[in-house]
Wavefront OBJ file of the C-alpha trace (Angstrom):
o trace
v 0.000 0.000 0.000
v 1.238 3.113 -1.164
v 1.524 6.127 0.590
v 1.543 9.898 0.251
v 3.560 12.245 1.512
v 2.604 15.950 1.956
v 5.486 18.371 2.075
v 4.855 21.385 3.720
v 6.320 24.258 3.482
v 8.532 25.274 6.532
v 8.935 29.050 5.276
v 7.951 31.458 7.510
v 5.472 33.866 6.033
v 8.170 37.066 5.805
v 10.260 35.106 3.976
v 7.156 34.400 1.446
v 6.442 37.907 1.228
v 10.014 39.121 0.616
v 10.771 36.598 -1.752
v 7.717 36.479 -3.631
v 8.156 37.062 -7.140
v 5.954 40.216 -8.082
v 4.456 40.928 -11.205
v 6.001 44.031 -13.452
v 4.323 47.056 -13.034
v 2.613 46.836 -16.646
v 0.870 43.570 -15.190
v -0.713 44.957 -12.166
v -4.252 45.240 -12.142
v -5.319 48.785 -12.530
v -7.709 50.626 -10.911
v -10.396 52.868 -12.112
v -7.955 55.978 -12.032
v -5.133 53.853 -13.640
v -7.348 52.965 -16.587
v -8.478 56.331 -17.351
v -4.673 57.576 -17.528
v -4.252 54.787 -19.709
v -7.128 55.536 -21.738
v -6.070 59.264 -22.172
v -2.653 58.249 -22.911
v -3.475 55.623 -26.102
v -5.651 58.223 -27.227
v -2.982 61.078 -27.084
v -0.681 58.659 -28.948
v -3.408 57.545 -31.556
v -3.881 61.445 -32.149
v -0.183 61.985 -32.368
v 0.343 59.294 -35.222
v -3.241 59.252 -37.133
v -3.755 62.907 -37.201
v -0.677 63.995 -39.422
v -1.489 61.022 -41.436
v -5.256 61.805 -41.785
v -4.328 65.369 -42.933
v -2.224 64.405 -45.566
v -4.391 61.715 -46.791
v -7.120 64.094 -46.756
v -5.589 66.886 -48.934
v -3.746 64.802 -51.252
v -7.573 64.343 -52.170
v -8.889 67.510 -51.918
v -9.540 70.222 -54.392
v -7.948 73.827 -54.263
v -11.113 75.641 -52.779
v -11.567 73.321 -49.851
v -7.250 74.055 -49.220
v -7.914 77.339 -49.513
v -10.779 77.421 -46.724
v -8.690 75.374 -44.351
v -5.653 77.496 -45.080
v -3.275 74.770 -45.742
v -3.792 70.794 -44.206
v -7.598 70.020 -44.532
v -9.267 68.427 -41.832
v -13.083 68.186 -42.890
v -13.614 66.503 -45.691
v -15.270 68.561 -48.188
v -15.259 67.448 -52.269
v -12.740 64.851 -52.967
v -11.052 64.662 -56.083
v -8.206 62.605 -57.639
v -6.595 65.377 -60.007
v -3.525 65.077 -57.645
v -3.137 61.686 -58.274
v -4.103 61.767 -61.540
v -1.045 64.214 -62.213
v 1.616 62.298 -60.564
v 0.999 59.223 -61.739
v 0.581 61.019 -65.597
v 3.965 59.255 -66.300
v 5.977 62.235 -65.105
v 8.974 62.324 -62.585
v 7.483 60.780 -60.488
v 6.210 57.982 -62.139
v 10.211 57.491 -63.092
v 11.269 57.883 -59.531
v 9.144 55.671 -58.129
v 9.915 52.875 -60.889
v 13.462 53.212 -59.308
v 12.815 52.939 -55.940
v 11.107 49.533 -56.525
v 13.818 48.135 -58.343
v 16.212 49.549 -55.778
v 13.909 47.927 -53.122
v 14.172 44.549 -54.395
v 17.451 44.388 -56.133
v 18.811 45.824 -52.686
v 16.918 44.163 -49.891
v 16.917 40.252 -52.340
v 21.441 41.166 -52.404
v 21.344 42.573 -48.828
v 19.613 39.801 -46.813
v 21.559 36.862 -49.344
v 25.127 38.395 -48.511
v 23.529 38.602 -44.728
v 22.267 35.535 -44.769
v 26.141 33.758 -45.812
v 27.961 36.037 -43.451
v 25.745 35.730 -40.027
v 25.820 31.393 -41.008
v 29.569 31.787 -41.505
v 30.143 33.702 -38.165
v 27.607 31.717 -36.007
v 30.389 28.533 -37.100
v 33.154 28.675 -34.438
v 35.060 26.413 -36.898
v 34.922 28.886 -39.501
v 38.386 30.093 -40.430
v 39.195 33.133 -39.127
v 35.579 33.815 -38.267
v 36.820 35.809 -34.523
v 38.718 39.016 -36.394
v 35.950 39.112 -39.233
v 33.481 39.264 -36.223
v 35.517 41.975 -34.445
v 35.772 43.873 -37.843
v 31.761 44.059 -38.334
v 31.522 45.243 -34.549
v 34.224 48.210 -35.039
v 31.899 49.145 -38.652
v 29.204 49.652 -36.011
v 30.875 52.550 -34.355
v 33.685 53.827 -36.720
v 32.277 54.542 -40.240
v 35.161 55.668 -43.591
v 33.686 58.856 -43.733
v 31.651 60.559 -46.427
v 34.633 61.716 -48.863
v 36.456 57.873 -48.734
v 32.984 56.187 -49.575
v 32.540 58.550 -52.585
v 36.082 58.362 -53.832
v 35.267 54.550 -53.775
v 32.196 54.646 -55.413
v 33.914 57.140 -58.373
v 36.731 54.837 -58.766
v 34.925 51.669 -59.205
v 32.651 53.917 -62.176
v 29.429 53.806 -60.107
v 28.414 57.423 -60.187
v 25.066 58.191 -62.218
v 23.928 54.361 -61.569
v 21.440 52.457 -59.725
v 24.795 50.296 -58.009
v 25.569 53.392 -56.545
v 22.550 53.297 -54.440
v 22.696 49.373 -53.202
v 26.171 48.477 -53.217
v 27.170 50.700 -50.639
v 24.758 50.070 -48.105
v 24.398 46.286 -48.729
v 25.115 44.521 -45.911
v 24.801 45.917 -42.632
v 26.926 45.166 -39.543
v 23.906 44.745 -37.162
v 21.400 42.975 -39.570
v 24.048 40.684 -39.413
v 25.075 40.502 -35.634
v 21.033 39.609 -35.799
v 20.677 36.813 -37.826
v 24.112 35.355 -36.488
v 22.533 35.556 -32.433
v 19.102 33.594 -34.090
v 21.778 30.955 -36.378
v 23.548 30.408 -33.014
v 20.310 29.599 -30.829
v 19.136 26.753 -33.440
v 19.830 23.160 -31.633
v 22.909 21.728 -32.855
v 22.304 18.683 -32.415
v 20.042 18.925 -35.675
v 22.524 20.497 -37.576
v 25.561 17.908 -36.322
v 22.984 15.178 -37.466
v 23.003 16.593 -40.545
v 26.346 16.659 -40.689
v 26.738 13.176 -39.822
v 24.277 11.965 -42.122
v 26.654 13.949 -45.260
v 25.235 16.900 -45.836
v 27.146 19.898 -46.932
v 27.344 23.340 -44.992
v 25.141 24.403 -48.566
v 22.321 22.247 -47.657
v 22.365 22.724 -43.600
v 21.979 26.418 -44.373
v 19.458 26.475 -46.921
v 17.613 23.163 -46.006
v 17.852 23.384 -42.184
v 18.571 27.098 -41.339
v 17.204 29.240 -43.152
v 13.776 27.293 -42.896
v 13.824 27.773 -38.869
v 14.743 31.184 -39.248
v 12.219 32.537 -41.093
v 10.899 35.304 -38.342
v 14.559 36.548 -38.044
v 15.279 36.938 -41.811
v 11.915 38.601 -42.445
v 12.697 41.092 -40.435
v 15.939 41.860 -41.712
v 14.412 41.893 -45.134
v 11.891 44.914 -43.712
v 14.501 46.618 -42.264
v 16.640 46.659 -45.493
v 13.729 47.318 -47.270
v 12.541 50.164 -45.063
v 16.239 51.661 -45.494
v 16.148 51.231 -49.313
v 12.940 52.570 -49.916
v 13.517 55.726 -47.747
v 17.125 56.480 -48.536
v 18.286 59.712 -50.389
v 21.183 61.045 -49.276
v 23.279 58.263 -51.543
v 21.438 59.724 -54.817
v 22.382 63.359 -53.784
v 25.961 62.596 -53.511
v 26.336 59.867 -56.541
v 23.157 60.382 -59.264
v 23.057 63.817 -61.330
v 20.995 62.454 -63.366
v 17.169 63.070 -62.679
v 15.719 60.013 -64.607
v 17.433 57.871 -62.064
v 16.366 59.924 -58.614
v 14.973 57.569 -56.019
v 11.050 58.833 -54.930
v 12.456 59.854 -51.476
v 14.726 62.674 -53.344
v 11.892 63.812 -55.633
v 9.713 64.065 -52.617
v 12.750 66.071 -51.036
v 13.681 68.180 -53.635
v 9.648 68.777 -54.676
v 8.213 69.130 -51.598
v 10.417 70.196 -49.338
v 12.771 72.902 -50.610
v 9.592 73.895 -53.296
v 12.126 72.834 -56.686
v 10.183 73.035 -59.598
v 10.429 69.510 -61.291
v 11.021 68.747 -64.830
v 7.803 67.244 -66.564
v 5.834 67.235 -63.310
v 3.051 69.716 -64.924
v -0.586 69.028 -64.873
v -1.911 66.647 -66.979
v -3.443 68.082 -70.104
v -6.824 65.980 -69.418
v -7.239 68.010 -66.177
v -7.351 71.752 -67.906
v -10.804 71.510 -68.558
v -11.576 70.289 -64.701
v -9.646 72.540 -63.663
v -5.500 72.097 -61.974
v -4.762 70.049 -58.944
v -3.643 72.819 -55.896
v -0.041 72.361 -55.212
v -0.635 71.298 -51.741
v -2.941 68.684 -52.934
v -0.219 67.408 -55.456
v 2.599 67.303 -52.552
v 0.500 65.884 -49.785
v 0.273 63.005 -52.921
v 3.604 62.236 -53.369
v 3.639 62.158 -49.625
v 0.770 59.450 -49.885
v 2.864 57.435 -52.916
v 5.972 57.456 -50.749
v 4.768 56.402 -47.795
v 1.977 53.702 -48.852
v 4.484 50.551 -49.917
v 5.917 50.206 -46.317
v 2.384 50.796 -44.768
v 1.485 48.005 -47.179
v 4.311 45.675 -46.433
v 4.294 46.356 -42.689
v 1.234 44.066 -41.159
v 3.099 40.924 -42.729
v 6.063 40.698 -40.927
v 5.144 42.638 -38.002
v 3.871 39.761 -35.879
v 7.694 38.680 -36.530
v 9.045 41.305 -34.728
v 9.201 39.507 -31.132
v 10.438 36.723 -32.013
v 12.907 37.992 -34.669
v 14.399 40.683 -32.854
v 14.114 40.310 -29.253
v 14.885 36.960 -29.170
v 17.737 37.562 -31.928
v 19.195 40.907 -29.246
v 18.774 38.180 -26.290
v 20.951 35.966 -27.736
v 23.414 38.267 -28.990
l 1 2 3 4 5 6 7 8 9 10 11 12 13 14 15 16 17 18 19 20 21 22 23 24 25 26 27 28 29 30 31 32 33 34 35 36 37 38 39 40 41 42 43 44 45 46 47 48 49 50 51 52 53 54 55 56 57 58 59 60 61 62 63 64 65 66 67 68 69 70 71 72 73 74 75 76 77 78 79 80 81 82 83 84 85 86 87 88 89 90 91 92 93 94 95 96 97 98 99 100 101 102 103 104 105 106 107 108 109 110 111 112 113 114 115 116 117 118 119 120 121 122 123 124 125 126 127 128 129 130 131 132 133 134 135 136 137 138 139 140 141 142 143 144 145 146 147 148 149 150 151 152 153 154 155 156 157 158 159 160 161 162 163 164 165 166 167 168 169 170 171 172 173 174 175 176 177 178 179 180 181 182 183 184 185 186 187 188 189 190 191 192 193 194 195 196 197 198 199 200 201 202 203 204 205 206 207 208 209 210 211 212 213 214 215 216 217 218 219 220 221 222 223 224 225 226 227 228 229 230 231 232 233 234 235 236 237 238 239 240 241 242 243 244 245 246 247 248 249 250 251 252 253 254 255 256 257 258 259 260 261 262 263 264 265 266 267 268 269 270 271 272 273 274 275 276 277 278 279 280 281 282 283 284 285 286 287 288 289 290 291 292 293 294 295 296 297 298 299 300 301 302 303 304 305 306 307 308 309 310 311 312 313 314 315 316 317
């Protein structure tokens, strides 16, 4: 006959009630006065990020008389009209510009996370050759940059000025993207990849096979953050494209919106005379809209990747 035994606990009830472990301040239950400051606050924020965006969404669409009654951003919605639109997408500028940020996008972000991806697997080895100085020379890129006069001397000399290289090649791989992937690489169980070994496959197929298959959250979003960085960059086509057929949209919507530069071929759209011009305003807040609305769209599918990607990937590291 079996018996049980009941093990009490012989702590005395201070020790219980130092030692306790408490719950972080976010988890405590709230009372009535706590959830109204909370309410207050998500609203603030809401206001401070939705607003802005509602104006310029709003007068991108909106004709000249209902700018003119607001006096500049529109924030009742009055007659909506899509003349603005209608003239920047009338095969203009910036029609061109934004045909080059795309490919600059995915030519950039597909060579950015694929160089990434081969350096973070070939650091996370501690049998790769020489893989300790490589790592300590990505960590010193981190905080010690060439400098803006090297990195163009570089780019002239290798006959990248006034192309789209110019713009990607530079900023390929980044030193923290890959400090990223390598922390997720190196928290995979090894004992799948050593089975893998032992059963003859080559470092080729454990990274693509095994790898990059479990690390899906992690390289998704290092793809959105070169992405982001692609899309959004112009300070590379200031210093190395002349040219204005190859200008990225971010240095149209620069040069065009915010310093006022009158663009070449960005006119109205002969169609609209007889309805009358797009305002100005309207036509900027619209390039505003066009450079902004690819990462909005790209955003909700690999943001639930986030936690997992990057926390767990700056855990690790």
């Amino acid at each position: 006959m079996s018996t049980t035994t009941v093990h009490e606990s012989t702590e005395p009830t201070w020790f219980k009630r130092t030692f306790t472990a408490e719950r972080p301040p976010w988890q405590e239950r709230q009372g009535p006065f706590g959830l109204l400051l909370k309410g207050i606050a998500t609203v603030l924020v809401l206001l401070a990020v939705l607003l802005p965006l509602y104006t310029v969404v709003l007068t991108s669409f909106s004709g000249q008389e209902a700018i003119t009654e607001a006096g500049g951003l529109v924030l009742v919605p009055g007659e909506l009209t899509l003349a603005a639109y209608r003239t920047v997408l009338a095969g203009g500028v910036v029609t061109q510009a934004a045909m080059v940020s795309i490919f600059v996008t995915v030519v950039g972000t597909s060579l950015s996370v694929l160089v990434s991806i081969l350096a973070a697997y070939g650091l996370s080895r501690p049998a790769s050759l020489w893989h300790r100085p490589i790592l300590f020379t990505f960590l010193i890129t981190m905080f010690f940059g060439a400098g803006m006069i090297p990195t163009y001397l570089l780019v002239s000399s290798l006959g990248l000025i006034n192309t789209l290289w110019s713009l990607i090649l530079p900023t390929a791989v980044s030193a923290f993207n890959v400090l990223v992937l390598r922390a997720f690489f190196m928290g995979i169980d090894q004992s799948i990849l050593e089975a893998a070994r032992i059963d003859g496959a080559s470092d080729w197929r454990i990274l693509f096979s095994l790898v990059v298959p479990m690390s899906k959250a992690a390289i998704a979003v290092v793809a959105m953050f070169y992405a982001v960085g692609y899309f959004n960059a112009f300070f590379n086509a200031m210093l190395y494209i002349n040219d204005n057929s190859l200008w990225p949209l971010q240095l149209v919507l620069r040069s065009y919106v915010l310093q006022g530069v009158e663009l070449p071929g960005g006119g109205a759209v002969p169609g609209d005379v007889a309805g009358g011009a797009p305002a100005d305003l309207a036509v900027k807040m619209a390039i505003m809209v066009l450079a902004i609305l690819p990462i909005l769209a790209v955003y909700p599918f690999v943001q639930r990747h986030f936690t997992k990607g990057v926390i767990f990937g700056a855990i690790k590291g």
